[in-house]
N, C-alpha and C positions, 0 to 999 in steps of 0.2 A: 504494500500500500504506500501509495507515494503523498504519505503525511506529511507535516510538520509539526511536529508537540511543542506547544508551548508552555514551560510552567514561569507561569509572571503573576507577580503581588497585586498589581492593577491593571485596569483594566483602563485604557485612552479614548480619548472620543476623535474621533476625525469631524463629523460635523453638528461643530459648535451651538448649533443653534437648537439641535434635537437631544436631550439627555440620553444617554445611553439606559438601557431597560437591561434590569438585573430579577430574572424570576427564580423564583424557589426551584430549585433540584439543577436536573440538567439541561435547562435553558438558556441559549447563549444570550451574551449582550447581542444590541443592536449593530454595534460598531466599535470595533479594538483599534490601535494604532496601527496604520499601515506598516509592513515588515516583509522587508526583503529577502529572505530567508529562503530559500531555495527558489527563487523566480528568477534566478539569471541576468544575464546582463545584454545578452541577446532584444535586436530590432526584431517586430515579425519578418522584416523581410530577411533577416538572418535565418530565425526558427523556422520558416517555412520549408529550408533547405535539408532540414533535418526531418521532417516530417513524411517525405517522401517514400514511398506508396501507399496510399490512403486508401480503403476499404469501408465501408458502411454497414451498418448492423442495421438492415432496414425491417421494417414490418414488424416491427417487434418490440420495444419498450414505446410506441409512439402506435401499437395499435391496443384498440378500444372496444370491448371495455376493458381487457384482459391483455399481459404479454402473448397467450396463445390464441386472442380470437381470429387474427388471421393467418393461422394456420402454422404458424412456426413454434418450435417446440419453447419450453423454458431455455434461456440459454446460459451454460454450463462452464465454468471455471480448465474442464478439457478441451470445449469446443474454439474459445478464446488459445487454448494455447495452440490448438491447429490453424489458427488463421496466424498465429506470428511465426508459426514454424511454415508456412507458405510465402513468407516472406514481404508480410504488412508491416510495415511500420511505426502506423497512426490508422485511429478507429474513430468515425463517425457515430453517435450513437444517436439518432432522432427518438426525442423523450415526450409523451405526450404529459404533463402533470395536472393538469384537473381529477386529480383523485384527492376528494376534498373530505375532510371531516365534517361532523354535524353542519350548520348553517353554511349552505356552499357560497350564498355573497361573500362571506370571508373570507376566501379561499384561502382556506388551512389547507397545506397540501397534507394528508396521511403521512404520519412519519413511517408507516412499514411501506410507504412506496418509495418515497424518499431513502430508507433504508436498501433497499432492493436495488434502486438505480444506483448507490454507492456499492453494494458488491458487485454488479455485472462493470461497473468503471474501474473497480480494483482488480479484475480478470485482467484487464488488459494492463494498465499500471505496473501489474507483477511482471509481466514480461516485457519491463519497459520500451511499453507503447505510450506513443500520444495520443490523448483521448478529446472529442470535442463533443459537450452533452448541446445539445437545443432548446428551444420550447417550439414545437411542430407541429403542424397541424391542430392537431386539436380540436377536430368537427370544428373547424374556421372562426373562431370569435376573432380571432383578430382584423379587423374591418378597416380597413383606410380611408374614412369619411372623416368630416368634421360632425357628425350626429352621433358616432361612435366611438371618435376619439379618446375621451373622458374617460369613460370607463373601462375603454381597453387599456389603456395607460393604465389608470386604478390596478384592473386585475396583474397585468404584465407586474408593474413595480411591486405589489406583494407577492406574486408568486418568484420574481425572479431575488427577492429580498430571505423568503427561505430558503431558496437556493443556494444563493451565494454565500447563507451564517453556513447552512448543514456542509459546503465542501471548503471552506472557509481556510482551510491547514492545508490542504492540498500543497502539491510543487506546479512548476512551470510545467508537468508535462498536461494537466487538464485545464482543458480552454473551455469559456461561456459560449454561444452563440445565442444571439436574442433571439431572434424568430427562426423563418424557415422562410416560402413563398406567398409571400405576403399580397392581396390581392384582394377585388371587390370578388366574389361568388359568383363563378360562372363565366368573369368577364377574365379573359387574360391578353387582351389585346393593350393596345398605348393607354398610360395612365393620363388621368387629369392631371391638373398642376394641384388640385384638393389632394387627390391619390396620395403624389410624391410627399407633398408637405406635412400630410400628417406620419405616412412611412416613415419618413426623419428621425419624424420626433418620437416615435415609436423607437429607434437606435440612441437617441438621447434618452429617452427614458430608463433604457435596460443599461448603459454605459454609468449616468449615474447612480442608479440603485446598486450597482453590484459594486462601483468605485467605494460607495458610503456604507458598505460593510468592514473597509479597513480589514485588515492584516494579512494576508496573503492577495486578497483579492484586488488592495490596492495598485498591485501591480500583473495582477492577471491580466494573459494576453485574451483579448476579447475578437471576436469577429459579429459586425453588423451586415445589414444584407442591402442589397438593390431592391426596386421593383421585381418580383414577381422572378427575382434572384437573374433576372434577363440582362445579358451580356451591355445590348445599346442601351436599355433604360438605365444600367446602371451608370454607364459612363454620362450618359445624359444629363441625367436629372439627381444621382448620388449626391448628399451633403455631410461631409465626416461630422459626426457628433463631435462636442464639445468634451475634451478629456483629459485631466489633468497630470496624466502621465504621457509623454509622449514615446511614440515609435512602438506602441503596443496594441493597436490593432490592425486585424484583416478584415478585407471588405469579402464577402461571399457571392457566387453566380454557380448557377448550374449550366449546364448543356448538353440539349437533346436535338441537335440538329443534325440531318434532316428529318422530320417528324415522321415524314413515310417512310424512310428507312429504318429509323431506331425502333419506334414505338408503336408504329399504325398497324394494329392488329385485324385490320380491313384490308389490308393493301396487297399489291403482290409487287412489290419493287424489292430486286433480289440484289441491284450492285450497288454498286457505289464509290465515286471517284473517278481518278484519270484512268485509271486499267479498266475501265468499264467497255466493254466490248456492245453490250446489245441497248441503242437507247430505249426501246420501248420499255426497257426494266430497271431504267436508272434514274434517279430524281436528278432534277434539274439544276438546283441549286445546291449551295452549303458543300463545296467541295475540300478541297485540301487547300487550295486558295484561298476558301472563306473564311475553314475554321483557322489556320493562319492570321489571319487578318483578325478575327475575333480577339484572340486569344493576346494578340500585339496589342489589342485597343487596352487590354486591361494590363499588360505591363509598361504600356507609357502614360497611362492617364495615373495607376494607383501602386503598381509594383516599384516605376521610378518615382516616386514621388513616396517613397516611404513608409508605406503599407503593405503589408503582405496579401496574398489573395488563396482562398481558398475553392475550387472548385470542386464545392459538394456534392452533386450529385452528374453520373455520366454513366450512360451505359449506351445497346443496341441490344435490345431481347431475342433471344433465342426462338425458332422457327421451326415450326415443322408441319406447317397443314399448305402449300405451298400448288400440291396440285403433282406434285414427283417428287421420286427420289433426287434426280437429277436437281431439280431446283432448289429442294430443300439445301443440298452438297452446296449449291455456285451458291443460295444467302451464305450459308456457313462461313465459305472464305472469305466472301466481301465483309462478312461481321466481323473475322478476325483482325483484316486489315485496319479495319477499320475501328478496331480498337486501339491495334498497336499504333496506328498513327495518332491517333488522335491525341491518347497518353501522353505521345513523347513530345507532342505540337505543344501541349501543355506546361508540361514540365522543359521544354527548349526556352517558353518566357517568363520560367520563374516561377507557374503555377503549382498548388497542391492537389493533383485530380486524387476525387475520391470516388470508386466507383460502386455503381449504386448495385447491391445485393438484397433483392426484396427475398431472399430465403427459396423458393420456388425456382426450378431448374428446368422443365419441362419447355412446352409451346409457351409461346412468351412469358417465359421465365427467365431471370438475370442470376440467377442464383451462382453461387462458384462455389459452392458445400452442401454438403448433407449433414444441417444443421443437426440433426440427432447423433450422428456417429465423427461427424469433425472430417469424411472421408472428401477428398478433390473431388466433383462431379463435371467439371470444365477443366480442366487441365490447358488447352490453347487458350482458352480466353484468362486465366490466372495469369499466363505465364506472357501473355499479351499488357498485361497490364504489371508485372512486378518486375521481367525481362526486357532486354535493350535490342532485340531484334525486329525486322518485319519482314513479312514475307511476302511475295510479292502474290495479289491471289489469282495471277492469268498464268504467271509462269512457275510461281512459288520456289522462287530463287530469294535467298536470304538477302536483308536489305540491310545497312548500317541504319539504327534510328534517328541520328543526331543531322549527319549527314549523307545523302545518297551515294549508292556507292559507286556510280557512273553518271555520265551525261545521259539524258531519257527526253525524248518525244513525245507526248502523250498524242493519242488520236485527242481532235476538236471533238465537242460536246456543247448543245447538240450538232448530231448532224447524218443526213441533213440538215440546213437551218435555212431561217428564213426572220429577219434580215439578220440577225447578231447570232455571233458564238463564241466561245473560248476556246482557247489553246495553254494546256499545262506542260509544264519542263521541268525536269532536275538540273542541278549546277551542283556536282560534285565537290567547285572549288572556285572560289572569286575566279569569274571570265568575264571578259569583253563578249555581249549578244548581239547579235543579227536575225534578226527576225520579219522574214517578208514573206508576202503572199505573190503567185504569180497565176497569169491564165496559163492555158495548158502548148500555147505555144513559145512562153518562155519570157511573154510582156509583164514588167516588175506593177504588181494592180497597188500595195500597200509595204509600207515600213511601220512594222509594227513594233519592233524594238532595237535601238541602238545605240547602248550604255553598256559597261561595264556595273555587274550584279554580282551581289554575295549570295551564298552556295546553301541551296536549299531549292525548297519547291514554289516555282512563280507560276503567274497566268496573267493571259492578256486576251481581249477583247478585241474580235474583228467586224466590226460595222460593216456591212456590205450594200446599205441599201441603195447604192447610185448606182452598184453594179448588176448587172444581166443576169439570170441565169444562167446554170451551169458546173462542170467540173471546172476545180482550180485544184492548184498546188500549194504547198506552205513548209518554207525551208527555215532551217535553224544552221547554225555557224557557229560556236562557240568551242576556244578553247581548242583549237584542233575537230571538235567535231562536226560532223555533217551531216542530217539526216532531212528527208524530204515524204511528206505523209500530203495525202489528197482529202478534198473538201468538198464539200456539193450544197451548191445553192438553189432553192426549189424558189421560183417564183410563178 
């Protein structure tokens, strides 16, 4: 158990204006002197480095009414030591706490629930892992209105105020996070400017209720969230709460994009990416270009700017009602790819991906255990997310993650097209590019790129609408290499 015992004569108040509350037995004060005692000296954007590879304990202390009502066993002090012996590092844990005593407006949390979510965080503790608890979901009270503000704040700051006395001694390895995917009911499209505003103030509420518990927690690293934990909202519309320790929190985002590929349990789109061979089974957007670019917005907007970032929830669910063998096999690789890239996309700008394990392994199931026996039930996709290789899934030639392990051409996507498409590339290694388009008798139609580019996965856009119908050509030049792939314009 990654404590801190303190034996002290008194007891300090951090904020002055509130007496600290001393009740009969074993009831803490309100607030001790803040005490740096095993918190480190570590920025998150330091600790976040240490953290890496993150795994989620989903469905499970944050489902309702019970840890077992959907459908995941208790979970077990052996099964925690099988996820650190697969090679996690840090454990997500989504805590639902409305398990209230007598009058539930007070939300008194239960101290035997209370008690229970401090041993499943001392499972992983013992095998020094980083732990980060929530307040999630929670059949949705938390409302982002100005009509519901009030008392979501109320509930939040007492519930997150027995949270923070009851883990209070902890060390730097357990981290707060205030909410989860914070959002009106139903809607999770663009937020109002009401939305974000009250959001905010929702992360200042939880930063200083947990700050004003004083002694370990005064310097707990804390993590607040975005809208609806969405990569553009956050950068958008994000306002750091106000905190009076600095370089101690991380901002939170999920990512599930593209949603026909990862999650749509309706869908039959089986690829995904620049290796994608058949478009009719490939989504159109959110490629390796995108999530790149996503993933960049948040380490120049909050990663360099001195905040660590946590990326709590990621997956692509497992598949099998598909329509064949065969297709069920071609989703399989494009999901492996498609995690190991994604991971490493992650973690190349500094991020913490965590990835999301709802326990269930089957047809869209994300599971990577057999939460009753601790046994690997995804072995590629573990080893996709805690290993440093990729494979490629057309040729399934091993790839370097960090950086490609050759110059590559991707076929354009779409294409046919009609009027725009993309064209993806690897760069092995800083090269000078050349990138044009030509008709099929050799006439230069477009200059698409011509800079010298560091070494990683690009794409560029070809606008064709002036142009005719047609086959055309699209040649690359870098670095010594040379490659020439065809394109078809339907108009």
């Amino acid at each position: 158990m990654k404590k801190i015992w303190l034996i002290t004569a008194f007891l300090f108040i951090v904020n002055a204006a509130r007496p600290a509350v001393f009740e009969v037995g074993t009831a803490l004060a309100d607030s001790t002197a803040p005490d740096t005692t095993g918190m480190g000296t570590w920025t998150s954007v330091e600790l976040a480095k240490k953290m890496i590879p993150g795994w989620n304990l989903g469905n499970t202390l944050e489902a309702l009414p019970t840890e077992t009502s959907w459908g995941n066993p208790l979970t077990t002090r052996s099964f925690m030591d099988a996820v650190k012996e697969a090679g996690f590092n840090s454990v997500r844990i989504p805590v639902a706490w409305s398990k209230f005593t007598g009058d539930p407006s007070d939300y008194t949390i239960d101290p035997a629930w209370l008690n229970r979510v401090e041993e499943v965080v001392d499972y992983a503790l013992d095998n020094d892992m980083f732990v980060i608890i929530n307040e999630h979901w929670d059949n949705g009270w938390q409302v982002p209105t100005y009509a519901d503000s009030a008392a979501v704040s109320q509930r939040l700051a007492a519930m997150w105020k027995q949270i923070a006395i009851h883990f209070r001694d902890f060390d730097h390895h357990l981290l707060f996070a205030g909410t989860n995917e914070i959002h009106v009911p139903d809607q999770w499209g663009a937020p109002t400017l009401e939305n974000i505003a009250v959001q905010n103030s929702f992360n200042q509420t939880f930063v200083r209720t947990v700050r004003s518990t004083g002694g370990c927690n005064y310097y707990r690293y804390l993590a607040v969230q975005g809208y609806v934990t969405n990569i553009d909202y956050t950068v958008r519309y994000f306002v750091a709460p106000a905190d009076p320790v600095p370089d101690r929190l991380f901002v939170e985002v999920h990512y599930y994009d593209p949603y026909n590929f990862t999650l749509n349990s309706d869908d039959r789109i089986t690829q995904w990416g620049m290796y994608a061979t058949d478009p009719s089974r490939t989504e159109t957007w959110a490629n390796e270009s995108y999530a790149n670019s996503q993933f960049r917005k948040m380490k120049t907007n909050f990663v360099d700017n001195g905040f660590g970032v946590i990326l709590g929830e990621y997956c692509a669910t497992n598949r099998t009602n598909l329509g064949s063998p065969e297709r069920n096999e071609e989703y399989a690789r494009y999901r492996l790819y498609y995690t190991q890239y994604i991971t490493r996309a992650m973690v190349r700008q500094d991020l913490v991906p965590y990835y999301w394990d709802a326990g269930y392994y089957g047809n869209h199931g994300s599971g990577l255990f057999n939460r009753s026996t601790g046994e690997i039930v995804d072995p590629d996709i573990l080893d996709a997310v805690v290993d440093t290789s990729i494979v490629d899934p057309v040729t399934g030639m091993d790839r370097s993650s960090r950086i490609p392990a050759g110059f590559f051409l991707g076929q354009n996507y779409p294409n046919p097209f009609n009027p725009s498409t993309h064209i993806g590339y690897h760069l092995p290694a800083k090269s000078q590019v050349v990138l044009k388009v030509f008709d099929t008798i050799g006439r230069e139609i477009a200059m698409l790129v011509n800079e010298r580019q560091t070494a990683g996965d690009h794409s560029v856009r070809f606008d064709a609408h002036n142009c005719p119908g047609g086959v055309y050509l699209y040649r690359i030049e870098a670095g010594g290499y040379r490659d020439t792939r065809k394109l078809v314009l339907l108009k």
